[in-house]
C-alpha positions in Angstrom: 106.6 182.7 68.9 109.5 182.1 66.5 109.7 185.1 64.0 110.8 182.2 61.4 106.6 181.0 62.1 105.8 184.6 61.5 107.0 185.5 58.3 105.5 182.0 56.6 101.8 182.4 57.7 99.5 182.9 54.7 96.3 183.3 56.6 96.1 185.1 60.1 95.8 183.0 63.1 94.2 183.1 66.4 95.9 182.1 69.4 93.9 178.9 71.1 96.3 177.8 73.4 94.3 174.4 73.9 94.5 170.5 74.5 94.5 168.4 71.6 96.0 165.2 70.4 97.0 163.9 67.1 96.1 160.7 66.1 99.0 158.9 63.8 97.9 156.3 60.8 100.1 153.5 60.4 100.1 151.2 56.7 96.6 149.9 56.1 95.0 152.7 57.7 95.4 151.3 60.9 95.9 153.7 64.0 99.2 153.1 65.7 99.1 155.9 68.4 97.5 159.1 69.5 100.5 161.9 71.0 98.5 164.8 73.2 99.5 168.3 71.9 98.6 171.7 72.4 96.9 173.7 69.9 98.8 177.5 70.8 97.6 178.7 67.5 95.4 178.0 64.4 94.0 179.5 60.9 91.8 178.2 58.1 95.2 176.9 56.5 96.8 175.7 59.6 98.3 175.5 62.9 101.3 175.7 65.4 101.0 172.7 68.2 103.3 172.3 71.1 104.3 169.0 72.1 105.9 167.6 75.9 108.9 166.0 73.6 110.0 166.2 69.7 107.6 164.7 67.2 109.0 163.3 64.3 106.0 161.8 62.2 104.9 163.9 59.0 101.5 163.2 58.6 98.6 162.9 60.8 95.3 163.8 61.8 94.7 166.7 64.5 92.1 166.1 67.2 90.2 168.5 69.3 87.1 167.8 71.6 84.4 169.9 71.1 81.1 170.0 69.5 80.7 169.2 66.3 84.6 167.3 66.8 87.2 168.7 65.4 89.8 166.4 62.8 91.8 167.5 60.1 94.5 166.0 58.3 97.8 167.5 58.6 101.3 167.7 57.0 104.4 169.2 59.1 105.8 172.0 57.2 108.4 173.3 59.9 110.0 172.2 63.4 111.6 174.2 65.8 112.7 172.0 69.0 109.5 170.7 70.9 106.9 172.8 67.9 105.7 172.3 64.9 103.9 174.0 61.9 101.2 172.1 60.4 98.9 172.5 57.3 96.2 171.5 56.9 94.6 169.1 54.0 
């Protein structure tokens, strides 16, 4: 990936390369939409996802399917074209 996700990582991440979707809260707490993602890496303080076009919200909640479910807040912290760094709440 992009050495400028490299040399920001605080914890060591493991590459997941998995479907995901996040799930975007609108005023009132109200969900407006939910955007499918990939997950191509994640650590205890965050995550790289990969998305089909740009994303441009800032905050959000990351969703994976498995067992117990997987959600986690999220803030972006970087962008690089159709990618973006996320950390976690």
């Amino acid at each position: 990936m992009s050495v400028r996700f490299e040399q920001q990582r605080q914890f060591p991440r493991i590459e997941i390369n998995t479907p995901a979707k996040i799930t975007v809260i609108s005023g009132g707490l109200r969900i407006s939409k939910s955007i499918p993602c990939m997950i191509v890496n994640i650590s205890a303080g965050g995550a790289l996802l990969s998305f089909t076009y740009p994303m441009l919200e800032t905050d959000f909640f990351l969703e994976m399917d498995k067992t117990p479910p997987f959600r986690v807040s999220c803030c972006v912290v970087r962008r690089v074209g159709n990618n973006v760094g996320v950390k976690f709440y």
